[in-house]
C-alpha angles and dihedrals in degrees: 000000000000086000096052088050100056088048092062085038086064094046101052094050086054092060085041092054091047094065092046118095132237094279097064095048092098087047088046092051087047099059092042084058090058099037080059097052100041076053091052092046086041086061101041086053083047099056088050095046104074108117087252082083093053085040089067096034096063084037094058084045087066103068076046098069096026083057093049091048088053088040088048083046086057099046096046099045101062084058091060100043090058086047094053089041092042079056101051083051102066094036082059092044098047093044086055092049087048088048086045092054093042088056093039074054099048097043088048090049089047091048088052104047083052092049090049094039079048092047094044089043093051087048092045089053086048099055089048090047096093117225135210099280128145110272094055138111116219136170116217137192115215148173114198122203135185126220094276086063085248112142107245099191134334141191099195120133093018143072101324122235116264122200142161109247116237090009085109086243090146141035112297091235100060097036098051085052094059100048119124091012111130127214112306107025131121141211140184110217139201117203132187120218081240083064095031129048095328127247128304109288104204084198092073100067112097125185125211142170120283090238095062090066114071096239096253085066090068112108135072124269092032105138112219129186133205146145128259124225089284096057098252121154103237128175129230144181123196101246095181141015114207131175091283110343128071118207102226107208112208088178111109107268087241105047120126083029134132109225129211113195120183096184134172114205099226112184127352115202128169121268096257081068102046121147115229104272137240138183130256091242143005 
């Protein structure tokens, strides 16, 4: 069609030069030149233009979008292998905190069995440590004072006092406070004349003649010792000195007193080992 239209172009221009005079005929060649060269383009469009040309066109389309889809493929696979990986990172992570928590368990299973094996050891070694119970012998070390803070009698620094405990080998009072002490313990003591040596029996004052005393016997405070009717050992301390006659007191030398014991309890054995036992005082 283009080509049929450029022929009747070129006709008409024909009928169009033949009624121009002399002087267009320059501008007439001119325009023929240039008739002839849009033919010749016309042509040349023409040869590139068969379908062939579109054919491989669409055909050339098509590595290019089999190249984008790889290039998409690539993209997008990257992306999925970080967020695989982002995933077994977290599985790792979280089985290492699991396995973290399983050992924090386990340490802290382990600390408290200890504790508890500790706890049960160190009651096991308390109920073994022997007390002071009746039935037991112990050996203790003293100081007794008066109310006047004077010592009235110590054993520190010497053999120290054995007694069976219970046995009523010593004064109530003193024996009831050391109940249930272990070995090395110490304890300062108050104890009543109730719980002592008793209260003063007037009763017990006796007065005899001078005579009967050897004279080094005469003066107040001198313990004697003798025996009754019945043979029985008793125990004495001249109270009073008068012009012929001496007031004997069989009273303990203690009773009606206040007594203050500071006392250690040194060793505790079973009675089977028992030492032989004395009293705190004469």
């Amino acid at each position: 069609m283009k080509l049929c239209f450029m022929k009747k172009w070129i006709i008409v221009g024909s009928l169009v030069c033949s009624f121009m005079g002399s002087g267009s005929k320059a501008a007439l060649s001119e325009l023929q030149h240039e008739e002839n060269a849009a033919v010749e383009t016309t042509k040349k469009d023409a040869a590139h233009f068969p379908s062939v040309s579109h054919t491989k066109e669409v055909e050339g389309s098509s590595p290019t979008v089999e190249t984008n889809k790889a290039e998409a493929t690539y993209a997008e696979s990257p992306i999925k292998e970080d967020e695989a990986a982002d995933v077994d990172k977290v599985k790792d992570e979280a089985a290492q905190t699991e396995v973290h928590k399983k050992e924090d368990s386990s340490i802290a299973t382990e600390e408290s069995q200890k504790k508890e094996d500790a706890a049960i050891s160190s009651e096991t070694l308390e109920d073994k440590e022997l007390t002071v119970s009746d039935g037991k012998v112990v050996s203790l070390e003293y100081t007794l004072m008066l109310e006047d803070k004077s010592v009235a009698d110590s054993n520190v620094g010497s053999e120290p006092l054995n007694y069976v405990h219970g046995s009523q080998d010593i004064i109530p009072g003193l024996e009831l406070a050391l109940a249930g002490m272990k070995v090395g313990e110490s304890k300062h003591v108050v104890v009543k004349p109730d719980n002592g040596y008793g209260p003063v029996d007037q009763e017990k004052f006796l007065e005899i003649s001078k005579d009967k005393l050897p004279p080094d016997a005469l003066k107040v405070g001198t313990p004697l010792q003798g025996k009754n009717a019945s043979g029985t050992v008793v125990n004495a301390w001249v109270a009073e000195i008068k012009d012929d006659k001496v007031i004997l007191n069989f009273n303990h030398r203690l009773a009606g007193k206040t007594l203050y014991f500071d006392v250690k309890v040194v060793d505790i054995k079973e009675v089977d080992e028992s030492a032989k036992s004395t009293g705190v005082t004469e």
